[in-house]
C-alpha positions as CSV (number, residue, x, y, z in Angstrom):
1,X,20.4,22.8,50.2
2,X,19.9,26.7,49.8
3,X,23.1,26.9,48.6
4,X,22.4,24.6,45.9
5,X,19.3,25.9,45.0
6,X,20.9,29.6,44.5
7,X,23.9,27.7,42.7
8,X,21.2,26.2,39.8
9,X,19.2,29.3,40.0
10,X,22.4,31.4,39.4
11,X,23.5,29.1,36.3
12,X,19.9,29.2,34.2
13,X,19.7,32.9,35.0
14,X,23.6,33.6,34.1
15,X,23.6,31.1,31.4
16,X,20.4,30.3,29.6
17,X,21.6,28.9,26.5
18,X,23.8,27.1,27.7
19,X,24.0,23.2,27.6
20,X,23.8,22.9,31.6
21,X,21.1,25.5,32.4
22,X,18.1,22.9,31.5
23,X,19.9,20.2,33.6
24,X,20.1,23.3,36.8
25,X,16.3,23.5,35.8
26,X,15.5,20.1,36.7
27,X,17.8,19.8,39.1
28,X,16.1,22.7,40.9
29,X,12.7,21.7,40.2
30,X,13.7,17.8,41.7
31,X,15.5,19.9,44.6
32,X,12.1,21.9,45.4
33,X,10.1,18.8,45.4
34,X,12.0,15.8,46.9
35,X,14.3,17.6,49.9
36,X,12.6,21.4,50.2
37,X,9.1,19.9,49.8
38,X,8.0,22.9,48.8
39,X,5.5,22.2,46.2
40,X,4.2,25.4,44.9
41,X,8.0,26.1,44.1
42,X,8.9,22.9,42.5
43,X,5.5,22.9,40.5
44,X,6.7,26.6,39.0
45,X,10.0,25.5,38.5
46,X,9.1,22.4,36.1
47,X,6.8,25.1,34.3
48,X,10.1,27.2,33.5
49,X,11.7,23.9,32.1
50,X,8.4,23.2,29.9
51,X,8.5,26.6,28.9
52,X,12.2,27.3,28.0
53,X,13.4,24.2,27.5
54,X,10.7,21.6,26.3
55,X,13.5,19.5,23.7
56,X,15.7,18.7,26.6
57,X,13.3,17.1,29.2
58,X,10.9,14.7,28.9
59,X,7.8,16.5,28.3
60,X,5.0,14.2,29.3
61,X,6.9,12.9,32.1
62,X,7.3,16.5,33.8
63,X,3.6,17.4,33.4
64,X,2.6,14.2,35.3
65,X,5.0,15.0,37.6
66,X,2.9,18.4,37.8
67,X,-0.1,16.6,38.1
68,X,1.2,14.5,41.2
69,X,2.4,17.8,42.8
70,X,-1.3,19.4,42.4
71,X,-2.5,16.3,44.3
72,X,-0.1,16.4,46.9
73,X,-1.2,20.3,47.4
74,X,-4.5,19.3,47.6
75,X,-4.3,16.6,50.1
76,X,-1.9,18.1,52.4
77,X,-3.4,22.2,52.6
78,X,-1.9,23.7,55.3
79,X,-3.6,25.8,57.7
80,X,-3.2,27.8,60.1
81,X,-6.3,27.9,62.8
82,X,-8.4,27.4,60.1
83,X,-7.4,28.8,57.4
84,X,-6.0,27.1,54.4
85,X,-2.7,28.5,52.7
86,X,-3.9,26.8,49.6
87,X,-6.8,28.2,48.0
88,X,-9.3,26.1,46.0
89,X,-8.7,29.0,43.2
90,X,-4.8,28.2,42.9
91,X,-5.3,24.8,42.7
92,X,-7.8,24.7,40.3
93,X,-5.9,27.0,37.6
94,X,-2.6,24.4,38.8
95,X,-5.0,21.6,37.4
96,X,-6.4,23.8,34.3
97,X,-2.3,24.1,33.5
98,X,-1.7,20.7,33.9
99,X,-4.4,19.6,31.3
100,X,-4.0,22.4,28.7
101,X,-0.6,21.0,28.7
102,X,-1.7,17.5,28.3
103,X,-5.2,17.2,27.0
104,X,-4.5,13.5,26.3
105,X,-3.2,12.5,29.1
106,X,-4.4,9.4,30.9
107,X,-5.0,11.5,34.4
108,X,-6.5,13.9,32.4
109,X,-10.0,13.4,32.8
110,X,-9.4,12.6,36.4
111,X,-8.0,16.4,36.8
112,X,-11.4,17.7,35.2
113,X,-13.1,15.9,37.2
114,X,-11.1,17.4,40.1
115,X,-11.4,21.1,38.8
116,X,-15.4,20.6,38.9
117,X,-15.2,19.5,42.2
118,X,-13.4,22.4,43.2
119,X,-16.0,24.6,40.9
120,X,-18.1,23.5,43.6
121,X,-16.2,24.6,46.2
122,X,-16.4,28.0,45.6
123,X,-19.9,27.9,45.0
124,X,-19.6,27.9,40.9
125,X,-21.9,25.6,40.1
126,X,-22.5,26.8,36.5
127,X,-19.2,26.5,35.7
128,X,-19.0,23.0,37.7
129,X,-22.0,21.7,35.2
130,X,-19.8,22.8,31.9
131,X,-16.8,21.0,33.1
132,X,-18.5,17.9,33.6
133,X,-20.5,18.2,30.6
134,X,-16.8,18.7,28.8
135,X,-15.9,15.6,30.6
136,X,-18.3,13.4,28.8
137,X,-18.2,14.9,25.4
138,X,-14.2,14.5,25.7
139,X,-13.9,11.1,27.4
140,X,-16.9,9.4,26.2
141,X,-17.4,6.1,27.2
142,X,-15.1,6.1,30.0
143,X,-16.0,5.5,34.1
144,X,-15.1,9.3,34.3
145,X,-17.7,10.2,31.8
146,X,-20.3,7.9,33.8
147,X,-19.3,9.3,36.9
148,X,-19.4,12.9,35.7
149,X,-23.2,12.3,34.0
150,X,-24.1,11.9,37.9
151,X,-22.1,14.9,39.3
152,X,-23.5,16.8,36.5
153,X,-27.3,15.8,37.4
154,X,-26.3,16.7,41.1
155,X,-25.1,20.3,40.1
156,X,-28.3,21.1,38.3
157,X,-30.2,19.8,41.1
158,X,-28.6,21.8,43.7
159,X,-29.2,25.1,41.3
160,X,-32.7,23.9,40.6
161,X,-33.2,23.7,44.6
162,X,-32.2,27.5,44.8
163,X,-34.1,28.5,42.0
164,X,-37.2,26.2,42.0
165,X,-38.9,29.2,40.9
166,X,-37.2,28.8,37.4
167,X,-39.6,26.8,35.0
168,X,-37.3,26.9,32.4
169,X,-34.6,25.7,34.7
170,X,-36.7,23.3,36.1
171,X,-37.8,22.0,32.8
172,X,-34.3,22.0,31.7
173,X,-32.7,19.8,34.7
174,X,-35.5,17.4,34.5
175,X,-34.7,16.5,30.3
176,X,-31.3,16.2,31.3
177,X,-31.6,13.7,34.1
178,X,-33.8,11.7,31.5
179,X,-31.0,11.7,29.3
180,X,-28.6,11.0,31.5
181,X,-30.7,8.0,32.6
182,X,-31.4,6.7,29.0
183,X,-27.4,6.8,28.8
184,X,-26.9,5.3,31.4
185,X,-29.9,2.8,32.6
186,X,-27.9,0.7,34.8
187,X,-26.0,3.5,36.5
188,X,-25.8,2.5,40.1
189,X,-27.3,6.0,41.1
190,X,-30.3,5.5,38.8
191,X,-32.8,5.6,41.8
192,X,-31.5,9.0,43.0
193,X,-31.9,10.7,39.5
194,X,-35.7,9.3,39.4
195,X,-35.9,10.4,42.5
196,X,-34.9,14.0,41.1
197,X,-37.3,13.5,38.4
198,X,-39.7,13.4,40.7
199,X,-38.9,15.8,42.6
200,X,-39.0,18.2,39.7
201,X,-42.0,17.0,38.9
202,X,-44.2,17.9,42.1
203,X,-42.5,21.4,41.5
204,X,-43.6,22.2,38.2
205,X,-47.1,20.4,39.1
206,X,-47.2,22.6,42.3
207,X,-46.4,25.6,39.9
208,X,-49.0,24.9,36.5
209,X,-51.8,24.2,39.5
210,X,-51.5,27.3,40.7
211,X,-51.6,29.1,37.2
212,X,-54.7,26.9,36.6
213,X,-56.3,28.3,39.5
214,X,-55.8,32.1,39.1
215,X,-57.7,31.8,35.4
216,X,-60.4,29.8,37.4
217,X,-61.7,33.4,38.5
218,X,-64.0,35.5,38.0
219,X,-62.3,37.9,36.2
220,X,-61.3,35.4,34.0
221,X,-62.8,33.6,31.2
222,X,-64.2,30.0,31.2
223,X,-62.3,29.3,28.0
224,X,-58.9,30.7,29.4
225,X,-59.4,28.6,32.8
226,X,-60.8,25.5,30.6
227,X,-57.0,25.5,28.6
228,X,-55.0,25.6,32.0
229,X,-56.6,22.6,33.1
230,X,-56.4,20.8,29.9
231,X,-53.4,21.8,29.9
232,X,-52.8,20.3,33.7
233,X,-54.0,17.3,33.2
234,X,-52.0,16.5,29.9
235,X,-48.7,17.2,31.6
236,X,-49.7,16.3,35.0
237,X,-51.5,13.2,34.9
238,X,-50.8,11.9,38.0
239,X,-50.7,14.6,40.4
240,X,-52.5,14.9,43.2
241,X,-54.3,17.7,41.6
242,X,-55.3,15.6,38.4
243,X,-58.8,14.0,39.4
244,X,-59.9,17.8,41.0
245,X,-58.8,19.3,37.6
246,X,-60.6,16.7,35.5
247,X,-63.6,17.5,37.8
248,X,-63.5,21.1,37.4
249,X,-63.0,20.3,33.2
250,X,-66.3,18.7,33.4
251,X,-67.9,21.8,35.1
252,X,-67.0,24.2,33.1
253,X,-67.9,22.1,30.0
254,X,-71.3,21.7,31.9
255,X,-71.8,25.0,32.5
256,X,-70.9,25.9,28.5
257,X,-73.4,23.5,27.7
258,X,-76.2,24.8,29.6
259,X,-75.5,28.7,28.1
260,X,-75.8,27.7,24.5
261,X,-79.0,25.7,25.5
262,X,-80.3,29.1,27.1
263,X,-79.2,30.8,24.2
């Protein structure tokens, strides 16, 4: 088998243009992936075919056969004590080939869904929230699409969670798990995503209660401690907080009243 490999090697580099040299090609990219098994090898080999010699192979059928090599890589990492040989890096720019080469693929928005994941892996989670957002804006209407409008809400939610000081963030997250629940109503993780709404929720309660309370001082003004709990209570009906704001409203307005009588 080495021999043969170095034998089709030999003829595409010896003889590019010749008729042979994209059969060698395939030949040694089958060769690398059926009887080496070595995968990485046979995955750049069909690349040099796409590259140098798309006319004479089947073009679609080689990328999927990319695809299915970048799934066998990432089911079968090899390690040693430990340690994988494959990183989640290489196999996520193998993927990012594979679709580039076939944005209309039928795996394709299976293999995005697989690069987020492995966004996630290495801890990008801004990136992993863009390529499931491309997911349904590409592949709308699809079970990929639904099942990325969840991943994506999870993403957010696990950034939110580290940055729950964030308003803006929080804020942000929150519209788009609305969103993603007017989309999808009957999505069969609805309850979780309320359950984040929620969530968010008692956050930015937590955090406008607090503001209201440091203008409720005394070297602040009535007025400016009178707006933060308006303000409360509009956007925070039912927190716990709510009926202790309203009551404080009704104070200050008490005491307001009983200055412009003195007056």
């Amino acid at each position: 088998l080495r021999a043969a490999r170095r034998g089709y090697d030999a003829l595409v580099r010896q003889w590019p243009a010749s008729p042979e040299a994209p059969q060698a090609q395939l030949a040694l990219a089958r060769l690398w992936e059926t009887k080496l098994q070595e995968y990485d090898e046979a995955f750049d080999a069909y690349d040099y075919l796409l590259d140098f010699y798309p006319r004479a192979c089947d073009y679609a059928e080689i990328v999927a056969e990319q695809y299915k090599i970048v799934n066998l890589l990432a089911k079968n990492k090899r390690t040693w004590f430990g340690l994988s040989f494959t990183s989640t890096r290489s196999l996520r720019r193998k993927y990012e080939h594979v679709v580039r080469r076939a944005p209309g693929a039928e795996y394709a928005a299976d293999a995005f869904l697989k690069i987020a994941d492995l966004r996630e892996q290495d801890s990008d989670w801004e990136e992993a929230v863009k390529v499931y957002g491309a997911v349904q804006s590409r592949y709308d209407g699809t079970v990929q699409a639904r099942t990325a409008a969840y991943l994506e809400a999870a993403a957010r939610m696990h950034l939110a969670r580290r940055l729950a000081y964030n308003n803006p963030r929080l804020k942000d997250t929150r519209g788009y798990l609305k969103l993603a629940l007017q989309r999808y109503p009957d999505h069969e993780r609805a309850e979780e995503m309320k359950g984040w709404i929620g969530e968010i929720d008692t956050w930015l309660s937590e955090e406008d209660w607090k503001s209201a309370r440091f203008y409720d001082t005394r070297q602040r003004t009535r007025h400016a401690a009178l707006s933060a709990y308006e303000k409360f209570v509009k956007e925070h009906p039912d927190s716990a907080h709510a009926d202790e704001a309203r009551a404080r409203i009704d104070e200050i307005n008490a005491a307001r009243g009983a200055a412009a009588e003195r007056k």
